[in-house]
C-alpha positions in Angstrom: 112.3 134.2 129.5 112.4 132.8 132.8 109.9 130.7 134.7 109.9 133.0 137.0 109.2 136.0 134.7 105.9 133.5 132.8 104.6 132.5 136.2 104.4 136.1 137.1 102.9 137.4 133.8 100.2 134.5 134.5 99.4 135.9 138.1 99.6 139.1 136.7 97.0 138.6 134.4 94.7 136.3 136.7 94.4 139.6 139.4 94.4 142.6 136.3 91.1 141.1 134.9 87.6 140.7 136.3 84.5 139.1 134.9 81.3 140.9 135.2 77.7 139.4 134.3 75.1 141.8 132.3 71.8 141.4 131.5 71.0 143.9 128.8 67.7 144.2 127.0 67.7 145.8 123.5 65.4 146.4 120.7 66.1 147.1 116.3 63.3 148.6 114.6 63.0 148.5 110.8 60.3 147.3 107.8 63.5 146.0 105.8 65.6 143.6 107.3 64.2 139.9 108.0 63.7 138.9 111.2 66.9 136.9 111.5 68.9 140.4 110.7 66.6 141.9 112.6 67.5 140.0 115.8 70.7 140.0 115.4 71.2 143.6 115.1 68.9 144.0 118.7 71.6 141.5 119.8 74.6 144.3 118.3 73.0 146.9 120.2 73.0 144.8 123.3 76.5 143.8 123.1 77.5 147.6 122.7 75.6 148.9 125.9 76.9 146.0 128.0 80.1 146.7 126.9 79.3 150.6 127.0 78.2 150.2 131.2 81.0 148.2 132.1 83.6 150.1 130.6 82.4 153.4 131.2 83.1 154.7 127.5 81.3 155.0 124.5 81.8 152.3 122.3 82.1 153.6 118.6 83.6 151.8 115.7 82.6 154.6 112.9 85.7 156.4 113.4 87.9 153.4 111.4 85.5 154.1 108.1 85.9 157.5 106.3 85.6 155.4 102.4 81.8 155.8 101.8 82.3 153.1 99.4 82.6 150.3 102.7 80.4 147.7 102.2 77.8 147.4 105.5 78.5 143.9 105.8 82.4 144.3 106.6 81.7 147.5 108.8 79.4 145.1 110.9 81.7 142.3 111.3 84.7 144.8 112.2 82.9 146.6 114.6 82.0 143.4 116.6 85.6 142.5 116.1 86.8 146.1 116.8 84.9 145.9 120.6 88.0 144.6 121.9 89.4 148.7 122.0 87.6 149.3 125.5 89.1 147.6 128.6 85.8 145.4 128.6 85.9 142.0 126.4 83.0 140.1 125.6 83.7 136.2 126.6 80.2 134.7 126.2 76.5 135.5 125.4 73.6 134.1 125.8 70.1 135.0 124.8 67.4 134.5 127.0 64.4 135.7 125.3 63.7 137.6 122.0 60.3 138.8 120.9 58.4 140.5 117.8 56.7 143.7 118.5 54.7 146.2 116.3 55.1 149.8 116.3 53.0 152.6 114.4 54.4 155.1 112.7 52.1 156.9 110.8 49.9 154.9 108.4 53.1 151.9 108.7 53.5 149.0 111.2 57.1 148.8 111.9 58.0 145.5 113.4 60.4 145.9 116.3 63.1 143.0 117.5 63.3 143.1 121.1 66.0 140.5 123.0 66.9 139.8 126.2 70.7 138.7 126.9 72.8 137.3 129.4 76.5 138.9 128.7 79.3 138.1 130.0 82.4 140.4 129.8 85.9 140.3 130.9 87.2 143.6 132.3 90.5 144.5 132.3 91.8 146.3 135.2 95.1 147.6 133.6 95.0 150.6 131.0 96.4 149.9 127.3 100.3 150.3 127.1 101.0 154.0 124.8 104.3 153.0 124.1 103.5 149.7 122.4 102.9 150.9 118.6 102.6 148.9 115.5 103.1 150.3 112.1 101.6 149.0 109.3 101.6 149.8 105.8 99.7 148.3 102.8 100.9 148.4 99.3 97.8 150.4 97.9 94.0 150.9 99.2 92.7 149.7 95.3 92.8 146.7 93.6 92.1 145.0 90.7 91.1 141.4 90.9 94.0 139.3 90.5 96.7 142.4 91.8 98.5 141.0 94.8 98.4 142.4 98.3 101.3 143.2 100.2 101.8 144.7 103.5 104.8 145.6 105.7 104.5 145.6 109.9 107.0 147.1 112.2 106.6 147.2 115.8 108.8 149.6 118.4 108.5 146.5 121.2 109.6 142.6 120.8 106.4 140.8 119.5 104.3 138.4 118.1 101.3 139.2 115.3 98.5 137.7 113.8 96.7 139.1 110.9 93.2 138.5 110.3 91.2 139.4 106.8 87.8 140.3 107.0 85.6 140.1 103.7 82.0 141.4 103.7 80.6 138.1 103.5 81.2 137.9 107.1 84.2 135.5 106.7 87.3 136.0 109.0 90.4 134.2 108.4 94.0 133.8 109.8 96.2 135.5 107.2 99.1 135.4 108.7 100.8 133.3 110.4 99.4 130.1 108.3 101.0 126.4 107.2 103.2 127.7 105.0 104.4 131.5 106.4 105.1 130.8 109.6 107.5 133.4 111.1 105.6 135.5 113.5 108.2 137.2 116.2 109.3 140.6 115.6 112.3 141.7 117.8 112.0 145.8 118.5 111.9 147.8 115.6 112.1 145.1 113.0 110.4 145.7 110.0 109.2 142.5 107.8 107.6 142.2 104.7 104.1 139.9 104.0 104.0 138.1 102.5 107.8 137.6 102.6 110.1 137.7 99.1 109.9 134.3 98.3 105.9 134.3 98.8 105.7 137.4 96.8 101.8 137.0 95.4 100.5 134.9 97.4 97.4 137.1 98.4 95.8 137.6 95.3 92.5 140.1 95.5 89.8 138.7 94.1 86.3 140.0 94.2 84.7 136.7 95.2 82.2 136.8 91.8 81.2 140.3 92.6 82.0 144.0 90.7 83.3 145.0 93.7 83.9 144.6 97.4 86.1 145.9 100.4 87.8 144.0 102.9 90.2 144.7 106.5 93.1 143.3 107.3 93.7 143.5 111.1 97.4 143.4 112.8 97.1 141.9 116.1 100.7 142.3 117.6 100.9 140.5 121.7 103.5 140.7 123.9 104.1 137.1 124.6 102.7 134.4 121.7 98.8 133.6 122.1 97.7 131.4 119.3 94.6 132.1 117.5 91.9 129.8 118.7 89.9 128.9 115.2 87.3 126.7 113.9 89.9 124.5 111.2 90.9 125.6 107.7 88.6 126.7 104.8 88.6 123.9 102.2 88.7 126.5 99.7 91.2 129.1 100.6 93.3 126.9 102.8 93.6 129.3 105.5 91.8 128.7 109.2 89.0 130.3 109.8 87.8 132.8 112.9 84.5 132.9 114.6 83.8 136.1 116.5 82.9 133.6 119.9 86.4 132.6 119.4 88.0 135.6 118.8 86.3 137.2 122.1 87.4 133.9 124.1 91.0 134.6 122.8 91.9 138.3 122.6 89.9 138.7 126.2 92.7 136.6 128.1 95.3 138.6 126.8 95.4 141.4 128.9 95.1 145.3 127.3 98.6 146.5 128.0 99.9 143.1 126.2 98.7 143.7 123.2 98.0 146.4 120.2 95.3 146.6 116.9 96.0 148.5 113.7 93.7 148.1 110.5 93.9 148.4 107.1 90.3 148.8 104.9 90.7 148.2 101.3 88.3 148.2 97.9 88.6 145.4 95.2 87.1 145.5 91.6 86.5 143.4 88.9 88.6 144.0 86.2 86.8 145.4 83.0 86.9 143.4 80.1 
């Protein structure tokens, strides 16, 4: 690629995206969460009406689940992950104020989380690109602890991908590329396994103590090579790991017709003695 051609994709970019400022006040009401889950899901809501009035669509993430047994806790973290399908990004939040209320219902007092956030999103001008596909394919939506995990990618346009796994403990890591597999350009309509041969069962499932669990991995193929931004490497699994603040800052300054999501949702289970 030319100077030319990078210095134009730059400019391109700069004038194809806008920032927009929101103020958004949302409430959650429930008698069973604590007040730390209950503030944080008034803070979801908020995030999904900004994101709702700036992109002029309906922001809905249940469409990716049809497995009823999907554990909440990775539904919630993909969704916040998955906002990044309208044309408007969150970059940055802040909130300003957050209170405890009380509502009756009946003979009950329901406590109700109210916050108040300043939002800032990133809207992007340009429309997402139909003819930049991804294909991915996974070697089998059930595992047994200790079965290894395998997918296969092909994209119908030159790329670069980076696959993230999200567990229901809220963790998000960069599966792919990492220090050891580090091949991460596809050329059109390549097809490459991962991990690759020589790596063969390297991603061993494993239920992290629990009977069972689900996880998503997500493919995250760009036109031109962004690298992750991450918050260094998980002493434990070696791999580096993602905060959703990063993840907003990164994937909203890569514009919508550069880049393409697929996901993959799969179930893990102890293996009976």
């Amino acid at each position: 690629m030319t100077r030319f051609s990078i210095i134009l994709i730059l400019i391109t970019s700069v004038f194809s995206q806008e920032e927009k400022l929101v103020i958004k006040e949302a409430e959650y009401s429930s008698a069973d969460v604590s007040a730390t889950v209950g503030f944080q899901r008034a803070e979801e809501v908020a995030m999904k009406e900004a994101i709702e009035e700036a992109a002029g669509i309906q922001v809905n993430t249940s469409k990716f689940f049809t497995q009823s047994s999907v554990n909440e806790n990775v539904v919630k973290t993909f969704s916040n992950f998955t906002n990044v399908y309208s044309n408007a990004t969150i970059k940055a939040k802040k909130t300003l104020d957050r209170q405890i209320k009380s509502i009756e219902s009946g003979d009950q007092i329901i406590p109700t989380y109210w916050v108040k956030m300043e939002i800032t999103l990133v809207i992007d001008k340009n429309g997402i690109d139909p003819l930049f596909q991804l294909k991915v394919d996974m070697n089998k939506p059930v595992f047994v602890a200790g079965e290894s995990l395998q997918l296969s990618v092909e994209s119908n346009k030159e790329c670069y991908i980076t696959i993230l796994n999200i567990t229901d403990g809220n963790q998000v890591s960069v599966l792919y590329p990492n220090s050891v597999m580090k091949k991460n350009h596809l050329t059109a309509g390549e097809k490459i396994e991962i991990p690759p041969a020589q790596y063969a069962g390297a991603f061993e499932a494993t239920t992290g103590g629990k009977v069972s669990t689900s996880e998503i991995v997500m493919v995250i193929a760009t036109k031109e090579e962004v690298k992750m931004l991450t918050d260094g490497v998980d002493p434990e699994s070696g791999l580096e790991k993602v905060s959703l603040a990063n993840f907003q800052k990164w994937i909203s300054a890569i514009p919508l017709n550069q880049r393409t999501i697929e996901s993959k949702i799969y179930s893990i289970f102890q293996r009976k003695n």
